[in-house]
KOLGUZA-86657 format. One record per residue (C-alpha): residue in three letters; x, y, z. Coordinates in Angstrom, 1 decimal, decimal comma, m for minus. Example, Ala and Ser with C-alpha at 12.3 -4.5 7.8 and 13.67 -1.06 7.14 Angstrom:
% KOLGUZA-86657
(ALA; (12,3; m4,5; 7,8))
(SER; (13,7; m1,1; 7,1))
This chain:
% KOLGUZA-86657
(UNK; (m0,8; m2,8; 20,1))
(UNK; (m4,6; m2,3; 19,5))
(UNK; (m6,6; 0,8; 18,7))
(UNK; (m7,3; 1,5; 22,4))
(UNK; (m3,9; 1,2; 23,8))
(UNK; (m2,5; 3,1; 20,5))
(UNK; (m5,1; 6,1; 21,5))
(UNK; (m4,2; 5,9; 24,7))
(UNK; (m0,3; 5,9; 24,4))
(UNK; (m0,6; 8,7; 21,7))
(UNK; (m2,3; 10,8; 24,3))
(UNK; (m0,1; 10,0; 27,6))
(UNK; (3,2; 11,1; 25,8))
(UNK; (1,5; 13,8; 24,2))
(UNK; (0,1; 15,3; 27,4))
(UNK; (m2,7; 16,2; 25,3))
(UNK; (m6,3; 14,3; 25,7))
(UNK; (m7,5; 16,5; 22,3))
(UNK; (m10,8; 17,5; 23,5))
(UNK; (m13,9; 18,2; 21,3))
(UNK; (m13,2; 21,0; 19,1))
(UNK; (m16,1; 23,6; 19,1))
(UNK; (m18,8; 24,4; 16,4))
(UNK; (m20,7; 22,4; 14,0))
(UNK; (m18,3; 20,6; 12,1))
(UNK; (m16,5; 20,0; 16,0))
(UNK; (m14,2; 16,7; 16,3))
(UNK; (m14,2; 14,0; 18,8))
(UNK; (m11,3; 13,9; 20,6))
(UNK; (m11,1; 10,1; 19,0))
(UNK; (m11,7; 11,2; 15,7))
(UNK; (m8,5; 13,9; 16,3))
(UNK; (m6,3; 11,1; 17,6))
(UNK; (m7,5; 8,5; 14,5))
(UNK; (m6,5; 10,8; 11,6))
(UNK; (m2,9; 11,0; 12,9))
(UNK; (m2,6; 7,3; 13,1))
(UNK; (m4,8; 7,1; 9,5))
(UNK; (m2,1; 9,7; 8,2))
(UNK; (1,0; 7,5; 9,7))
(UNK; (m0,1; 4,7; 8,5))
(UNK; (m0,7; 6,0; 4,8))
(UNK; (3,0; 6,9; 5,3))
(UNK; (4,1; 3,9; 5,9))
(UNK; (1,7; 2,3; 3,6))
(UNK; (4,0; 4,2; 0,6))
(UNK; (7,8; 3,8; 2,2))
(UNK; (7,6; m0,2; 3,0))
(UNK; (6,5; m3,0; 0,9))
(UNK; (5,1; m5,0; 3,0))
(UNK; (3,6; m8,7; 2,1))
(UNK; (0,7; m8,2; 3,8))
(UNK; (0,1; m4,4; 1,6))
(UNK; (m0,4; m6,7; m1,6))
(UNK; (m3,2; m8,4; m2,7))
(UNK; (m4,3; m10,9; m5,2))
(UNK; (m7,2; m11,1; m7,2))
(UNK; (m8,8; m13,0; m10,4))
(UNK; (m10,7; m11,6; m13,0))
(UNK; (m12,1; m11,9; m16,7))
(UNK; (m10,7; m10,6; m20,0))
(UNK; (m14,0; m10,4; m22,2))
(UNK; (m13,4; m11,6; m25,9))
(UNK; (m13,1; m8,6; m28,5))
(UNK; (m13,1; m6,0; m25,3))
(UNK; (m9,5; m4,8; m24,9))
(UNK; (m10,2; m3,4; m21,3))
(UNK; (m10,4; m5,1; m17,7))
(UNK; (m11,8; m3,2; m14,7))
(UNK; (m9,6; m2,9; m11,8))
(UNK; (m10,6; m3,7; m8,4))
(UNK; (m12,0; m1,1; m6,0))
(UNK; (m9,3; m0,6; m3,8))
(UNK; (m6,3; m1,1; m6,4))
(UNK; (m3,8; 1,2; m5,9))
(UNK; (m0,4; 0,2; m8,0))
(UNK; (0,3; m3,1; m10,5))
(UNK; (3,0; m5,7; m9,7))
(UNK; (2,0; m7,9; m12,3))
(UNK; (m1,2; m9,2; m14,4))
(UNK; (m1,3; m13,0; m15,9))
(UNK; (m3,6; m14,4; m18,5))
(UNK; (m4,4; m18,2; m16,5))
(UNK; (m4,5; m20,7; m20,0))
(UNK; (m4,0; m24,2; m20,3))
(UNK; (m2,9; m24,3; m16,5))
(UNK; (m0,2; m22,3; m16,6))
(UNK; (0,5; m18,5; m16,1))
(UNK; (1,7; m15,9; m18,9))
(UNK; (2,7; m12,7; m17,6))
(UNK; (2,0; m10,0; m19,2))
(UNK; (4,0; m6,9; m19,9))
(UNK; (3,8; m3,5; m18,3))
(UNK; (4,1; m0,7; m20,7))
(UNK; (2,1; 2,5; m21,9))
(UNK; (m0,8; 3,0; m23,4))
(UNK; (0,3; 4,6; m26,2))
(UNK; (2,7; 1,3; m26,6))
(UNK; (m0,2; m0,7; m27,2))
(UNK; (m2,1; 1,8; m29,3))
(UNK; (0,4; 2,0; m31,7))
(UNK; (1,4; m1,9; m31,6))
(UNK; (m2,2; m3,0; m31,8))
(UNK; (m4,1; 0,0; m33,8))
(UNK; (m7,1; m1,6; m34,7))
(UNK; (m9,5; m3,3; m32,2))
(UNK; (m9,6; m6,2; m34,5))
(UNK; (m6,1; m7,3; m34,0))
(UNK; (m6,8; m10,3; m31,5))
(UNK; (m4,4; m12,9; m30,2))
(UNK; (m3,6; m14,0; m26,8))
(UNK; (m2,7; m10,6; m24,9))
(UNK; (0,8; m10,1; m24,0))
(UNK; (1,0; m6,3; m22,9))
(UNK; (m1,1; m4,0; m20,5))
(UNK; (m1,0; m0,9; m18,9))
(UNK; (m3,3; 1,4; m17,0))
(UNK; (m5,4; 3,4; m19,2))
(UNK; (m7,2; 5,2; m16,5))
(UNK; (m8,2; 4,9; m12,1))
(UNK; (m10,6; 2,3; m12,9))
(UNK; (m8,8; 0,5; m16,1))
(UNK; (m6,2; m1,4; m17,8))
(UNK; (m5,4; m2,0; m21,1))
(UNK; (m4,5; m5,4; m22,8))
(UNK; (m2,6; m5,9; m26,3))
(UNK; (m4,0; m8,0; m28,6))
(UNK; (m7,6; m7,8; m28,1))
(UNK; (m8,7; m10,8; m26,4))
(UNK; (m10,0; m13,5; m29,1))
(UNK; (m11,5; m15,2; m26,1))
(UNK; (m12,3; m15,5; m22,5))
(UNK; (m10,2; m15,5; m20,2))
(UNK; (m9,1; m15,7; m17,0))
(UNK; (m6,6; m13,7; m15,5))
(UNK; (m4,8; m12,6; m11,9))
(UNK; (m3,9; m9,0; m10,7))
(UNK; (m1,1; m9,0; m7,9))
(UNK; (m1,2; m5,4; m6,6))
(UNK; (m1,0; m2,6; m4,0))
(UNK; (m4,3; m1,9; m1,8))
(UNK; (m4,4; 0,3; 1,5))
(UNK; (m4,9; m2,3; 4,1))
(UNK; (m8,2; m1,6; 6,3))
(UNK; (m7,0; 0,9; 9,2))
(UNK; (m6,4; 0,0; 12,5))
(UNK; (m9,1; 3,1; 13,5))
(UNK; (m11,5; 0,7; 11,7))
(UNK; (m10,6; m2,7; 12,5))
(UNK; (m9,1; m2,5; 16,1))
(UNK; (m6,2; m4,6; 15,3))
(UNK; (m4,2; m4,6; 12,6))
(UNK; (m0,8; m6,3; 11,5))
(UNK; (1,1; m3,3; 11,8))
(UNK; (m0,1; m2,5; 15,0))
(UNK; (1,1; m6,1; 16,3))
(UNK; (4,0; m6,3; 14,5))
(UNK; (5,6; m2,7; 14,2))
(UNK; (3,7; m0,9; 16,8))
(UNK; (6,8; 1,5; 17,5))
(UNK; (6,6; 2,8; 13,8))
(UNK; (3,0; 3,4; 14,1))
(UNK; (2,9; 5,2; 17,4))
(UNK; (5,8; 7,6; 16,0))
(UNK; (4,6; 8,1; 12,9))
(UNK; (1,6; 9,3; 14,2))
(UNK; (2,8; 11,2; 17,3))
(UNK; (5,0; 12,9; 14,4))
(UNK; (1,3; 14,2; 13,5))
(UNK; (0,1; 14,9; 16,7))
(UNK; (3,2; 17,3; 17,2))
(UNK; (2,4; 19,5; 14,2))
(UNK; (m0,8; 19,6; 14,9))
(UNK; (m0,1; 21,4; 18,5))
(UNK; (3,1; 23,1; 16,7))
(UNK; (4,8; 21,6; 19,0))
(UNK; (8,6; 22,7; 19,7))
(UNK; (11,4; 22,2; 17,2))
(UNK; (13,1; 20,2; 19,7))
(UNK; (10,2; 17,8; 19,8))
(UNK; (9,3; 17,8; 16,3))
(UNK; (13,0; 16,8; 15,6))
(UNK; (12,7; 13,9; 18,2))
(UNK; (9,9; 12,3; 17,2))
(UNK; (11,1; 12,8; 13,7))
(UNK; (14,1; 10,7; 14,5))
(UNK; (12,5; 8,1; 16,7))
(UNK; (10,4; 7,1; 13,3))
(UNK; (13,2; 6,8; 11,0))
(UNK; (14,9; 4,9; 13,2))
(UNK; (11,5; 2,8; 13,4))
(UNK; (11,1; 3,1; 9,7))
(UNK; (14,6; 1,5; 9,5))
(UNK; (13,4; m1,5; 11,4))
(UNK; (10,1; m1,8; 9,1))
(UNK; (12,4; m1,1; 5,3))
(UNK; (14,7; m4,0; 6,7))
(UNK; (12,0; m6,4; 7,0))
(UNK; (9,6; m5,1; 4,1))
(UNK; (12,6; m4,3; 1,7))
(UNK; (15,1; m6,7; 2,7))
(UNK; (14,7; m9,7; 4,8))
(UNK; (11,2; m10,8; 3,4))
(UNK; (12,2; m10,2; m0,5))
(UNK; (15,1; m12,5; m0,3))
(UNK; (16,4; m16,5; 1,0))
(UNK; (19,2; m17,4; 2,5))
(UNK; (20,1; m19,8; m0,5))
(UNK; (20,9; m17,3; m3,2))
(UNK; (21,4; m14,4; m1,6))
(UNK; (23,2; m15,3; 1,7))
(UNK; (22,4; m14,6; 5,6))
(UNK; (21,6; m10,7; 5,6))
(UNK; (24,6; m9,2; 7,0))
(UNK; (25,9; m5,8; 8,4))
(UNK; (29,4; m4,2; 8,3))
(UNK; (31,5; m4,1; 11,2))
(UNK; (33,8; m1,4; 12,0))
């Protein structure tokens, strides 16, 4: 499902076309429409993990600087690896006050083994660097909105979770009955059950080691 046929069906079963709300700061009736599907997906964005939510990206630890800027649309950490001699050392996750008090002085350099996020912008590394190098972030962005892009994975793939996730908004918006709240409520947890069993289960596992996923039968 693309943008227009998402606007579209969001309108038809809310019997609602949203038009342009009055005064100077008015809304488009698109602009209405797009921040309950921005606001559905940021749901889902934060209950699913998704392949296609992470990100990869390489950087540079500096030598004798024990901090590494973090991309501008990082959001959470998997993991961080220092890339040396071909192969990959991951690094620890812990606090920052772990590190401070392991590694007190800036002069205590080594290859780094720990990080954590010192601040929005920042992470961390213990040891100082002693030199260059290179390192990968695997982490959690905000995929660009389908209100931007058109079409999006989610809107191909779980379309049903995005349309009820966001008709969930529209329904507050127009304080809609508790009857219809409660529906549309439902109708997303049931498609958020769909999306958590691909996300959560079936992608994050292989056949081999863990078996055929399987459901009890009464």
């Amino acid at each position: 499902m693309n943008l227009t046929q998402l606007r579209a069906t969001i309108r038809a079963y809310s019997e609602n076309d949203f038009p342009q709300t009055v005064g100077s700061g008015g809304l488009t009736s698109d602009e209405q429409v797009d921040t309950f599907i921005e606001q559905a997906e940021q749901r889902i964005f934060n209950s699913v993990q998704f392949p296609n939510f992470r990100k990869n990206q390489t950087g540079t630890l500096t030598a004798n600087n024990t901090y590494l800027e973090a991309p501008v649309d990082f959001l959470a950490s998997y993991s961080l690896a220092v890339i040396t001699g071909g192969s990959y050392e991951y690094l620890l996750n812990k606090d920052v006050n772990y590190i401070r008090a392991a590694y007190p002085s800036p002069t205590d350099t080594g290859l780094p083994r720990y990080y954590a996020q010192f601040d929005n912008n920042t992470f961390i590394v213990g040891p100082t660097p002693d030199a260059a190098y290179t390192v990968e972030l695997h982490y959690f962005h905000y995929p660009e909105s389908i209100t931007t892009a058109g079409t999006t994975w989610l809107g191909d793939n779980f379309d049903m979770t995005l349309l009820y996730g966001a008709l969930s908004e529209a329904a507050a918006f127009m304080k809609a009955e508790a009857d219809v709240l409660a529906n549309y409520a439902k109708r997303y947890e049931e498609a958020m059950i769909l999306a958590k069993r691909m996300g959560d289960g079936m992608e994050r596992r292989d056949a081999y080691r863990s078996g055929q996923v399987r459901m009890t039968v009464n």
